[in-house]
VMD Tcl script that draws the C-alpha trace (Angstrom):
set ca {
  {95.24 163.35 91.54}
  {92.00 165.06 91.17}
  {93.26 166.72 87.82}
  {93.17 163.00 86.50}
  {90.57 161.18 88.71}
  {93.33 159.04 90.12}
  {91.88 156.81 93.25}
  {95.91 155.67 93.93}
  {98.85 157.98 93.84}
  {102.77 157.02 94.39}
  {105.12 159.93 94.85}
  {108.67 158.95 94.84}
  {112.03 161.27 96.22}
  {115.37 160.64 96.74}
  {115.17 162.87 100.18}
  {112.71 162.45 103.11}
  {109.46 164.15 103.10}
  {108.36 166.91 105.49}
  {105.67 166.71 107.69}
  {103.61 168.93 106.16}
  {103.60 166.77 102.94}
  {102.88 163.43 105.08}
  {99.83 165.01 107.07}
  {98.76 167.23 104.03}
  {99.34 164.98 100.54}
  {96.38 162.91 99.57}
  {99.21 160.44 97.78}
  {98.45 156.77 99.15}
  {102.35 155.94 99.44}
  {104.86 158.70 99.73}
  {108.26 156.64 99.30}
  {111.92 158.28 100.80}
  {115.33 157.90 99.79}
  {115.42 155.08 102.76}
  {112.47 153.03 101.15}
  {114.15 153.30 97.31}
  {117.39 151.62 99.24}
  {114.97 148.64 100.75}
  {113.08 148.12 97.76}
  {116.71 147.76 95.55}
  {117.82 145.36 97.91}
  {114.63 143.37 98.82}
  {114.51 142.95 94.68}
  {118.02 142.81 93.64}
  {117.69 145.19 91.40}
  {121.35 145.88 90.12}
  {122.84 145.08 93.59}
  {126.12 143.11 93.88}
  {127.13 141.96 97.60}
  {130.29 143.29 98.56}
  {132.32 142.78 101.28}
  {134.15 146.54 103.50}
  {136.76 146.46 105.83}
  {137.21 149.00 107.91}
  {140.96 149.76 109.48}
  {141.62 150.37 113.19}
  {142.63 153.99 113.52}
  {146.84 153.22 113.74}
  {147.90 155.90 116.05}
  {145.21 155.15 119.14}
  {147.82 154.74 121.88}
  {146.78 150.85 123.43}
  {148.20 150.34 126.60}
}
mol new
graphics top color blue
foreach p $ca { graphics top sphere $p radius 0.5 }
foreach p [lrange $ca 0 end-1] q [lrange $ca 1 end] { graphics top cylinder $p $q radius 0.2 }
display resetview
């Protein structure tokens, strides 16, 4: 940032960040894998509602 006299910085990963990066970076919003998902769904961005079922497991023994 201080290469380009930027007041505002956004650094984007797929991954979380490591504590070290949080406490050290000067970046005003650091933005995880977690966040990307939120911001694709808050915006719709490509996203198509689907609908999962999930199968009991057949051989639990229910007595």
């Amino acid at each position: 940032m201080d290469k380009y006299n930027a007041e505002f910085g956004i650094f984007i990963a797929t991954s979380d960040f490591t504590r070290g990066a949080i406490k050290g970076t000067r970046i005003n919003t650091l933005i995880n894998g977690d966040n990307i998902c939120d911001l694709v769904v808050k915006y719709q961005y490509y996203v198509k509602l689907i609908t999962t079922y999930k199968l009991d497991n057949f051989y639990k023994d229910k007595k």
